[in-house]
C-alpha positions as CSV (number, residue, x, y, z in Angstrom):
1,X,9.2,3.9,6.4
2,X,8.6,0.5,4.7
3,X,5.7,0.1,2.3
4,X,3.1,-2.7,2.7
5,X,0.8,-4.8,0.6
6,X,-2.5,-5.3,1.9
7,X,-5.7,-7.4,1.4
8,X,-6.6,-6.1,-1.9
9,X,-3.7,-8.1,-3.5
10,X,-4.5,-11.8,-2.1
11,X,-5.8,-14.1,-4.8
12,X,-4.7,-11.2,-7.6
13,X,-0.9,-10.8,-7.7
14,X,-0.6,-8.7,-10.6
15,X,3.0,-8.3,-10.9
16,X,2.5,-4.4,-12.3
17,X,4.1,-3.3,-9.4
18,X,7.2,-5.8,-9.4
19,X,8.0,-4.5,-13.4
20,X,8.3,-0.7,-11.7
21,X,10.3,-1.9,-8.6
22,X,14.0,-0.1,-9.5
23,X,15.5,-2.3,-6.5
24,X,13.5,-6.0,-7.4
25,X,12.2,-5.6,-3.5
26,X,8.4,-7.0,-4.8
27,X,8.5,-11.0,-4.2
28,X,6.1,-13.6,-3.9
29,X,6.3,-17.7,-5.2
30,X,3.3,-18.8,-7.3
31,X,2.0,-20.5,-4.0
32,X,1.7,-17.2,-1.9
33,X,-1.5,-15.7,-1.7
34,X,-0.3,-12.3,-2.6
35,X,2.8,-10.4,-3.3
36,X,5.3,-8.7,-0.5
37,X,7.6,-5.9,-0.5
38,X,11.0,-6.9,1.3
39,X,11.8,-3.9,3.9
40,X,15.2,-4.2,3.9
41,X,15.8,-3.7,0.3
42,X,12.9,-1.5,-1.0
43,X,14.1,2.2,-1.0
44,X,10.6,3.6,0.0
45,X,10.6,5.7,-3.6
46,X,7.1,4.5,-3.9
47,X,6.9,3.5,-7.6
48,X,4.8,0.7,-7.1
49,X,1.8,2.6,-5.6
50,X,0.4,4.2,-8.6
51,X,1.2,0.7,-10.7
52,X,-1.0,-1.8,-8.5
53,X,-4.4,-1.7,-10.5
54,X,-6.2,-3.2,-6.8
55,X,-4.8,-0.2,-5.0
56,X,-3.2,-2.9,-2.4
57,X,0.1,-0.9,-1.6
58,X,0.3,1.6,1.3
59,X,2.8,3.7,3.3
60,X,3.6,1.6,6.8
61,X,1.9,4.7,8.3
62,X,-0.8,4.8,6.5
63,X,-1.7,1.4,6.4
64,X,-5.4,1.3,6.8
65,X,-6.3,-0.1,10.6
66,X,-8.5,-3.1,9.1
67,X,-5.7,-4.3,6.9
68,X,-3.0,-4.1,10.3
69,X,-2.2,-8.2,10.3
70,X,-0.4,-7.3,6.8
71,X,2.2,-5.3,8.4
72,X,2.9,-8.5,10.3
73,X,2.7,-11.1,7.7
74,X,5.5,-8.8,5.4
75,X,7.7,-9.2,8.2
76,X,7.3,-12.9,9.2
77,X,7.0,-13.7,5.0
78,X,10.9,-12.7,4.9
79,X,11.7,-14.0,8.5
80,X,11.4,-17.6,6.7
């Protein structure tokens, strides 16, 4: 299970959820739109949830259908 940031996060980027991250896995340079968790390093312990104040961060699984595409643009954001 990986954990995704959604919609709710573009344009905001409050970084709440990158001062709770114990493994660092929440990046994002001041031009991306939003924030992303890297799946390869994040240890699914789900810290972050309760800390983003836009509610943007979701269980892969429970990723809300209308916010799918972000599922995709995590992956591809640390393809680069």
């Amino acid at each position: 299970m990986t954990f995704v940031i959604a919609e709710p996060c573009v344009g905001v980027k409050d970084k709440a959820c990158v001062e709770v991250c114990p493994v660092d896995c929440i990046h994002g340079a001041d031009e991306d739109d939003q924030l992303y968790i890297n799946p390869e390093e994040c240890i699914d312990c789900g810290a972050c949830v309760p800390a983003c104040p836009v509610e943007a961060i979701f269980p892969q699984e429970e990723l809300p259908e209308k916010w799918g595409q972000y599922l995709q643009k995590n992956t591809q954001y640390f393809q680069k």
